[in-house]
C-alpha positions in Angstrom: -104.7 -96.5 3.7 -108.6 -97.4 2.9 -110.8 -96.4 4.9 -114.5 -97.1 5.8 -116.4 -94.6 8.0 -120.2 -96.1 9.3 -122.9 -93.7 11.2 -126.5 -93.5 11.2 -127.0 -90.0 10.6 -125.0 -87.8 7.5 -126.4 -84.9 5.6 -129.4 -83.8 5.0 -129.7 -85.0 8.9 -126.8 -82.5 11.2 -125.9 -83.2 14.4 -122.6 -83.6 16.3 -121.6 -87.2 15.1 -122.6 -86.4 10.9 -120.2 -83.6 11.6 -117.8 -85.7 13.3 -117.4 -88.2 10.3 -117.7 -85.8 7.5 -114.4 -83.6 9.6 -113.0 -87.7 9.6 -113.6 -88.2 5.7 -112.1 -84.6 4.4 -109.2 -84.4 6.3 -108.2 -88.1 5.8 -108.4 -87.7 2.6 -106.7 -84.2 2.5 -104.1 -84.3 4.9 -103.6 -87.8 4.8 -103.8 -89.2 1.6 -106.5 -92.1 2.6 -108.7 -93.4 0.2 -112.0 -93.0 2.0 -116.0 -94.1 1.9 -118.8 -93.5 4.5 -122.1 -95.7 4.4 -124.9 -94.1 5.7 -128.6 -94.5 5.7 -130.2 -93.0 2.7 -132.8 -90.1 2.9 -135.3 -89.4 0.6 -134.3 -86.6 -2.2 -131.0 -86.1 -0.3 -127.5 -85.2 -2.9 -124.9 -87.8 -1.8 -122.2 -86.1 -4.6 -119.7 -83.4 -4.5 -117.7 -84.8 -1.1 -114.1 -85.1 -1.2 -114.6 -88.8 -0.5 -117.4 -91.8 -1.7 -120.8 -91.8 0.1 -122.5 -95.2 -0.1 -126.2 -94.7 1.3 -128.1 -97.7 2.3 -131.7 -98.3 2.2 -133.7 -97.2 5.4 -136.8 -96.9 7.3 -139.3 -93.7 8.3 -138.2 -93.8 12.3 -139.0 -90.3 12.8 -141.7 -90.5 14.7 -139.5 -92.1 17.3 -136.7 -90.3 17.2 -137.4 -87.1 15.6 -135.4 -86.3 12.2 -133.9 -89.8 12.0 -134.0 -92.6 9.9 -133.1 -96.0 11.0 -130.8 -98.2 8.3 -131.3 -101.6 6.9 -127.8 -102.8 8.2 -128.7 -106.3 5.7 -128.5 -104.1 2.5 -125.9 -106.5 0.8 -126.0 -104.7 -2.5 -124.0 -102.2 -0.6 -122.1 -104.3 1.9 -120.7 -105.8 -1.4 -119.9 -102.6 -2.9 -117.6 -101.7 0.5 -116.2 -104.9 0.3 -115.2 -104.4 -2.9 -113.3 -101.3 -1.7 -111.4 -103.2 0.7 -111.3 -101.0 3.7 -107.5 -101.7 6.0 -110.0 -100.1 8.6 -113.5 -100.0 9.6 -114.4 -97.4 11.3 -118.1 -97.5 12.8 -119.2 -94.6 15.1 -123.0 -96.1 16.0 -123.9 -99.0 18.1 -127.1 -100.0 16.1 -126.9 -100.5 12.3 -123.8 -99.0 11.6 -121.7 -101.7 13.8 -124.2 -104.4 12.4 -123.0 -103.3 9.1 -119.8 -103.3 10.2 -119.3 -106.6 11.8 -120.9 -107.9 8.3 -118.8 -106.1 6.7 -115.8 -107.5 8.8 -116.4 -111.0 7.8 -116.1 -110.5 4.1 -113.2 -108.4 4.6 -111.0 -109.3 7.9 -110.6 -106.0 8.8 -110.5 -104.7 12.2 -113.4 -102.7 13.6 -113.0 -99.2 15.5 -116.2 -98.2 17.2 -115.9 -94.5 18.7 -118.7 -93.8 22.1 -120.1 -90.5 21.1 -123.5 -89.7 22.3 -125.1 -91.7 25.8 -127.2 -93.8 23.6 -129.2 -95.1 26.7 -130.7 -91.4 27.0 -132.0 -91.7 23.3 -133.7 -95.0 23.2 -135.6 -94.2 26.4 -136.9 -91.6 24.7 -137.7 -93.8 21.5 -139.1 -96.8 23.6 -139.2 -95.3 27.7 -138.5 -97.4 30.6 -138.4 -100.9 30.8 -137.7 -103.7 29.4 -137.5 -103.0 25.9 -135.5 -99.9 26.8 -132.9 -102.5 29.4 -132.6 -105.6 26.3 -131.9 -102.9 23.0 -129.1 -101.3 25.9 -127.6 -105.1 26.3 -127.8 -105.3 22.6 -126.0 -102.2 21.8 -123.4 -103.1 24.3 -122.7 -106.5 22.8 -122.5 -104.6 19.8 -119.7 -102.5 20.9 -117.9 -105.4 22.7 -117.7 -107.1 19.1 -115.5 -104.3 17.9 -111.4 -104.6 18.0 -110.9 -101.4 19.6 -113.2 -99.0 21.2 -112.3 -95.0 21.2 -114.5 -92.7 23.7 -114.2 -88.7 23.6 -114.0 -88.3 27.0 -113.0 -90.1 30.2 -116.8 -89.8 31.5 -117.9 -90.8 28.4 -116.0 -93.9 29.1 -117.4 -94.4 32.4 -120.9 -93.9 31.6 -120.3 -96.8 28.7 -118.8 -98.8 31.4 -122.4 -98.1 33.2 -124.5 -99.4 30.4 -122.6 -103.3 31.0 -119.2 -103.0 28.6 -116.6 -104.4 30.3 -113.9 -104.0 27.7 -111.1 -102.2 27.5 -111.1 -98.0 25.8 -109.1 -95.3 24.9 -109.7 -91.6 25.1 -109.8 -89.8 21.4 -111.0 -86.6 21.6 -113.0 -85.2 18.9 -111.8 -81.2 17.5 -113.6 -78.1 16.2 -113.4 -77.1 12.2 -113.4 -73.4 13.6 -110.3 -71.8 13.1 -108.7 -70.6 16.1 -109.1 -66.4 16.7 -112.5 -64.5 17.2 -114.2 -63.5 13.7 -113.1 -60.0 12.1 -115.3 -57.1 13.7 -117.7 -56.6 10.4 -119.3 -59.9 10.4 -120.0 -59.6 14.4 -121.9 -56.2 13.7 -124.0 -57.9 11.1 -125.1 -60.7 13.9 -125.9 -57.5 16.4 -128.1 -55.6 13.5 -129.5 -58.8 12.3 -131.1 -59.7 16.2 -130.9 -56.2 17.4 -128.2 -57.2 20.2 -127.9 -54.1 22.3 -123.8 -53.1 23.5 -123.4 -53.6 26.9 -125.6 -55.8 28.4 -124.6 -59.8 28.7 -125.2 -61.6 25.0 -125.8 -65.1 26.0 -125.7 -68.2 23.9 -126.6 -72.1 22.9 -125.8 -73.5 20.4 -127.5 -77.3 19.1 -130.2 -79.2 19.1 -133.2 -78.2 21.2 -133.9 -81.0 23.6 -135.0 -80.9 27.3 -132.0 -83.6 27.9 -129.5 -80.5 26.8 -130.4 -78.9 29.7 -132.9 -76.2 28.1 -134.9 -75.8 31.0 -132.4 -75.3 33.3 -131.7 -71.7 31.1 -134.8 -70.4 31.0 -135.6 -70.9 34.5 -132.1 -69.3 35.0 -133.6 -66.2 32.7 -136.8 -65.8 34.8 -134.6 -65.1 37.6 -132.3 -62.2 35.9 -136.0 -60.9 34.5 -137.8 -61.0 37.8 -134.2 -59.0 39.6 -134.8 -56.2 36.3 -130.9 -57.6 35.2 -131.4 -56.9 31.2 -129.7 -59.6 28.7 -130.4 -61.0 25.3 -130.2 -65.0 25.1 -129.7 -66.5 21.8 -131.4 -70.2 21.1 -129.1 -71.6 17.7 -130.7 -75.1 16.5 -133.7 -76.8 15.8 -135.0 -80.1 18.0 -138.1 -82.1 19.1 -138.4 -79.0 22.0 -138.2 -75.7 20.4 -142.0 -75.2 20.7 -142.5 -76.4 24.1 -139.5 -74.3 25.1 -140.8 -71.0 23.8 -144.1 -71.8 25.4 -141.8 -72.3 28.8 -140.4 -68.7 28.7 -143.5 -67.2 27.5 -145.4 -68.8 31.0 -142.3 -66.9 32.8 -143.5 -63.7 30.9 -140.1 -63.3 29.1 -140.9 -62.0 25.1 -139.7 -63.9 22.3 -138.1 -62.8 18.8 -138.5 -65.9 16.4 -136.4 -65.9 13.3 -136.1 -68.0 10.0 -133.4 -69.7 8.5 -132.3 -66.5 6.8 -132.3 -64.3 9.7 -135.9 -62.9 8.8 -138.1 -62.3 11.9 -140.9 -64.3 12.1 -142.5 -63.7 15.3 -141.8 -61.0 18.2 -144.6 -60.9 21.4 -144.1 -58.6 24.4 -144.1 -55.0 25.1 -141.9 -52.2 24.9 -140.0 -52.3 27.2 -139.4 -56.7 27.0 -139.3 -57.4 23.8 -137.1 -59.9 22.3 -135.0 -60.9 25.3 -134.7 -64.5 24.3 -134.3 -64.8 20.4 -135.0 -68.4 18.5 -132.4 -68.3 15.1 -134.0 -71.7 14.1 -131.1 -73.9 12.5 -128.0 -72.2 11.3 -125.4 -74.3 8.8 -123.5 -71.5 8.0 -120.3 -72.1 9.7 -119.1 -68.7 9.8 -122.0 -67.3 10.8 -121.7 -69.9 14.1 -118.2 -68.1 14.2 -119.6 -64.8 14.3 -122.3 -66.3 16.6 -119.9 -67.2 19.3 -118.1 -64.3 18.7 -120.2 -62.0 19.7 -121.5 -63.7 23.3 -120.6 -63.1 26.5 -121.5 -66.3 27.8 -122.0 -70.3 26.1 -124.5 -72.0 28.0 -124.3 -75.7 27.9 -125.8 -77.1 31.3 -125.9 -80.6 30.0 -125.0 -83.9 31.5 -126.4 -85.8 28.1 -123.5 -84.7 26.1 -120.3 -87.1 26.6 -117.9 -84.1 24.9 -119.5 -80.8 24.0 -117.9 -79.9 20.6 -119.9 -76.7 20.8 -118.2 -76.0 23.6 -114.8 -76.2 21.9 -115.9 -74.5 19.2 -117.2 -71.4 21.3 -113.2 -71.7 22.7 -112.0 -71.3 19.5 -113.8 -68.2 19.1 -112.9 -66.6 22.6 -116.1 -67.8 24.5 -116.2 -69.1 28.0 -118.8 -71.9 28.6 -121.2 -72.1 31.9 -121.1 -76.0 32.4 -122.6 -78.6 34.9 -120.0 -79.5 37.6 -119.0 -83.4 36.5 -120.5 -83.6 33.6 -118.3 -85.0 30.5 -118.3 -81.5 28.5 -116.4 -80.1 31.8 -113.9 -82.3 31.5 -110.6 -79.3 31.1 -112.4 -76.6 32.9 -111.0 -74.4 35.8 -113.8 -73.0 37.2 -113.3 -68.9 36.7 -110.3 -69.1 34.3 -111.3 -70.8 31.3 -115.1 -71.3 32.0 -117.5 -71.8 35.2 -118.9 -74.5 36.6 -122.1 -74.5 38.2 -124.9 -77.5 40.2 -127.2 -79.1 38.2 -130.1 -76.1 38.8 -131.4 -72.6 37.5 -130.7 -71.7 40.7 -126.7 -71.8 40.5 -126.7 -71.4 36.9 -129.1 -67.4 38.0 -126.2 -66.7 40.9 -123.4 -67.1 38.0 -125.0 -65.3 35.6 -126.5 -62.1 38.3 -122.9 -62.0 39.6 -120.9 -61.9 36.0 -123.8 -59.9 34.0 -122.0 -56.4 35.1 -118.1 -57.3 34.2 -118.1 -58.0 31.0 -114.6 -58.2 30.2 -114.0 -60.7 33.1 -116.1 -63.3 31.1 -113.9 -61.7 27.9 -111.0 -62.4 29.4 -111.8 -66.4 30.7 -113.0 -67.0 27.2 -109.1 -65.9 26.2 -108.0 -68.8 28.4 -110.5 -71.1 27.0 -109.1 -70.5 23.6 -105.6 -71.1 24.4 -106.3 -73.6 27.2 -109.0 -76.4 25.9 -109.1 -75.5 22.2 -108.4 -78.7 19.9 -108.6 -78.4 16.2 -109.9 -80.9 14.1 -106.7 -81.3 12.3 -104.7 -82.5 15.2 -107.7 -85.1 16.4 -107.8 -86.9 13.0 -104.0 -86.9 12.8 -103.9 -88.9 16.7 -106.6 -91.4 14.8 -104.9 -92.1 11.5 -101.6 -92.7 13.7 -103.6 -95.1 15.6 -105.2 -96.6 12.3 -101.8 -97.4 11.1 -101.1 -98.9 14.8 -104.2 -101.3 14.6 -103.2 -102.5 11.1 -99.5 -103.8 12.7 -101.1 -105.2 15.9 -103.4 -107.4 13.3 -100.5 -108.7 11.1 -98.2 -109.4 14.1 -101.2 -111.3 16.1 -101.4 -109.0 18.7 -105.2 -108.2 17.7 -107.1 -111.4 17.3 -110.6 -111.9 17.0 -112.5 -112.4 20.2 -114.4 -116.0 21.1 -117.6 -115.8 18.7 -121.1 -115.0 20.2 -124.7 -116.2 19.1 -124.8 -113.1 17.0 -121.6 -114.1 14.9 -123.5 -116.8 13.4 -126.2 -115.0 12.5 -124.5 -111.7 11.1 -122.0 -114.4 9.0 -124.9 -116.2 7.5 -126.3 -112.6 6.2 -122.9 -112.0 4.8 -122.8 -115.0 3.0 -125.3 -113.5 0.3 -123.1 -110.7 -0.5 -120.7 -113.5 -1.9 -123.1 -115.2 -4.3 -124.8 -118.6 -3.3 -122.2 -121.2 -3.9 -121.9 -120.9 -0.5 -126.0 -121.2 0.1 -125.7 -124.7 1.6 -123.1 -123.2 4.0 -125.7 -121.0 5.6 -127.5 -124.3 7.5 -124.2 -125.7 8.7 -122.9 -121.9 9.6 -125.8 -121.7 12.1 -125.8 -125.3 13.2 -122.0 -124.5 14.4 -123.0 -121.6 16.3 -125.8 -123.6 18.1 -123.6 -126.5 19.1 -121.2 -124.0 20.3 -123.4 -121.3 22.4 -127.1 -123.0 22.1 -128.8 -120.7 24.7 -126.9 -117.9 23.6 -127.3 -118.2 19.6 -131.2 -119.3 20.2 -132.4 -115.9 22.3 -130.3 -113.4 19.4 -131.3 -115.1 16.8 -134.9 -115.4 17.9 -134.5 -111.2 18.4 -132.8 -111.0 14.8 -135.8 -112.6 13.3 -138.1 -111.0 15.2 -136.5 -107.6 14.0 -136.5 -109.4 10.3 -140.4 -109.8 10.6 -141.0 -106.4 11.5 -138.9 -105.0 8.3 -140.4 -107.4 5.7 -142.3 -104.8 3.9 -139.2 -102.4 3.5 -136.5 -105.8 3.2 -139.1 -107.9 0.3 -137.4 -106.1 -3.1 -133.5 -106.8 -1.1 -135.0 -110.3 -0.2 -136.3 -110.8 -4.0 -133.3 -109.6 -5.9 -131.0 -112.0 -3.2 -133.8 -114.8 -3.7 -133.4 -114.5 -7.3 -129.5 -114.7 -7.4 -129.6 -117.4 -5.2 -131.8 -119.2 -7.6 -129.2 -118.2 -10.7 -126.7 -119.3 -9.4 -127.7 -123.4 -8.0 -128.7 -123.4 -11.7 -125.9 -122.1 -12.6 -124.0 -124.7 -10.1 -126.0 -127.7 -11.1 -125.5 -127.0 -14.8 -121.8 -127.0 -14.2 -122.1 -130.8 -12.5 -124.4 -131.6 -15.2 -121.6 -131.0 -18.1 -119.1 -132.0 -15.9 -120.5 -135.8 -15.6 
């Protein structure tokens, strides 16, 4: 089967979703035998060789300033939606609702292959923090939705993550596809876990607690080191370990240095950087800055007592999973998507959405260690999914979608505004024999949904305008193919007559 993965962030950039798609690419083409390519936004200096599979970055624009660490794509760079039609995907696989499913849908009409969109991350929560309130926050939500509703078949990786999409506007149908973990099941031998304890001077027997991921207030940061101030102020000792890097690392060391707790900062090699306190409180909360290494991670959950993950952002927690692979028990917000499996005291607790419940858990469990030992046993055998057996469930369900098309089952939804549009772009990739197509392409989708077409196309061009300086060499080389080939055209009904 071919297959064609789409998401807006990849390597150099690491977050839940990159990881997501790159577990998607190796073991399709591993276990499965697929014939695999991602497209991706491109990043300056980044190495797109040496994966198991074909990476096809796309041109993109500086949007880090917005949305720190990201870049956003140019979903119209036909020189590459060309090259993944050329490839012929059976599936597209898109697991973005902004350029990637633009791309997509493009890509769709060139090919006729049917769309999967997978609902990762609650996108609302990251464009309010691009754009805030209003009403430029309330029309890019309706636009992402309509994105998602053009898609054949929408996967979410939890049944709240479902609901919170069905929040946003969708009104479609979904089904639940869990994502896995790459961590092998079984805690890490006890050699690497004493390298981890001399490398951050992690006393024995006191509570080792840990995050893991990026370091934003919508994780729930603040919610720990409020929690913290409380097992400080009672003289309860502990070590806290902050993995990741984010937009709020500084501004979350400055919040535990105003509650008086010391910091150890550390660099990407495990060098420290930065201790403050006395004596007798140093180094009870420890900043490891970003860590790739995935055994190291291993040997990171290994060695905690606790995973703290207060979040309601996160629609499915693979951290979580992946510190149940290792043994670890999770402290998790009552409701929230990443609690979805949890029995509170067995395989993980549950707690209200405050630093006050989250202190109670953490003052009551910090003296019986092998209590929180022994629910992260149950977590391991209990909510632990490997990645193996998630991609499996998604190329049987590939192979699924590919019969529903060619027995008519799946047919392509009534056309929007947007279809006209998004068909018109794809016409370029083809050449311009079709160039006099374009006016009669968009005339048909006017007649058909006038009000409709008028407001998303206005939007499109609007978007267009605001990208000209980035699009003009795309636009140029498409301008001066165009112009080849009407000469090219009229030179044939020249000799022809």
């Amino acid at each position: 089967m071919d297959i064609c993965l789409l998401n807006d962030s990849f390597p150099p950039v690491i977050d839940g979703v990159a990881n997501v798609v790159m577990n998607y690419g190796k073991l399709l083409t591993e276990n499965h035998g697929a014939n695999v390519i991602v497209g991706t936004p491109k990043y300056p200096n980044a190495n797109y060789e040496g994966y198991p599979y074909k990476v096809i970055p796309y041109k993109s624009l500086d949007t880090t300033d917005l949305v720190a660490g990201y870049r956003a794509g140019n979903p119209l760079a036909m020189r590459e939606i060309n090259q993944m039609a050329e490839f012929a995907p059976d599936i597209i696989h898109t697991h973005c609702p902004a350029s990637s499913t633009i791309m997509a849908r493009i890509l769709q009409n060139e090919t006729g292959a049917p769309i999967v969109f997978t609902y990762h991350t609650k996108f609302d929560v990251d464009i309010a923090r691009a754009v805030g309130e209003g009403f430029l926050k309330t029309e890019t939500i309706k636009a992402m939705v309509s994105n998602i509703s053009a898609c054949d078949e929408v996967w979410v990786v939890s049944e709240g993550a479902g609901q919170n999409l069905r929040s946003l506007g969708y009104e479609g149908d979904y089904r639940v596809v869990s994502n896995g973990v790459d961590f092998a099941k079984g805690r890490v031998e006890k050699s690497a876990v004493d390298e981890i304890s001399k490398t951050y001077g992690l006393p024995d027997d006191i509570p080792v607690y840990l995050f893991v991921g990026r370091m934003m207030k919508y994780k729930g940061l603040p919610i720990i080191i409020d929690a913290l101030s409380d097992l400080s102020a009672k003289g309860i000792d502990y070590r806290m370990l902050f993995v990741g890097g984010g937009a709020d690392v500084e501004e979350m060391q400055q919040k535990a240095r105003m509650h008086g707790i010391a910091l150890d900062i550390y660099d990407a090699e495990g060098n420290l950087t930065h201790e403050d306190g006395d004596s007798d409180n140093t180094g009870k909360i420890i900043f490891t800055g970003p860590v790739h290494d995935r055994e190291k991670l291993r040997a990171f959950n290994t060695r905690a007592d606790l995973f703290l993950f207060p979040s309601v952002y996160d629609t499915n927690g693979i951290v979580v999973r992946e510190a149940a692979a290792c043994g670890l028990a999770s402290v998790l917000i009552k409701g929230s998507c990443a609690a979805e499996g949890i029995t509170d005291g067995r395989n993980g607790f549950l707690i209200d959405e405050t630093a006050k419940s989250m202190a109670e858990l953490l003052i009551r469990t910090a003296k019986d260690l092998p209590y929180l030992r022994d629910a992260g046993t149950h977590a391991m055998d209990e909510i632990y999914i490997s990645w193996d057996d998630s991609v499996k469930a998604a190329y049987e369900r590939y192979g699924e979608i590919r019969e529903l098309v060619a027995n008519g089952t799946i047919t392509r939804r009534k056309k929007h505004g947007s279809d006209y549009f998004l068909e018109s772009a794809s016409l370029i990739v083809n050449g311009t024999e079709h160039v006099f197509d374009i006016p009669r392409n968009i005339y048909g989708g006017m007649k058909e949904n006038f009000e409709d077409f008028k407001g998303e196309l206005k939007g499109n061009i609007e978007d267009f305008k605001d990208n000209m300086d980035d699009l003009r060499d795309d636009i140029k080389e498409n301008i001066e193919e165009m112009r080849d080939n009407i000469e090219d055209f009229f030179s044939k009904k020249d000799s022809e007559e």
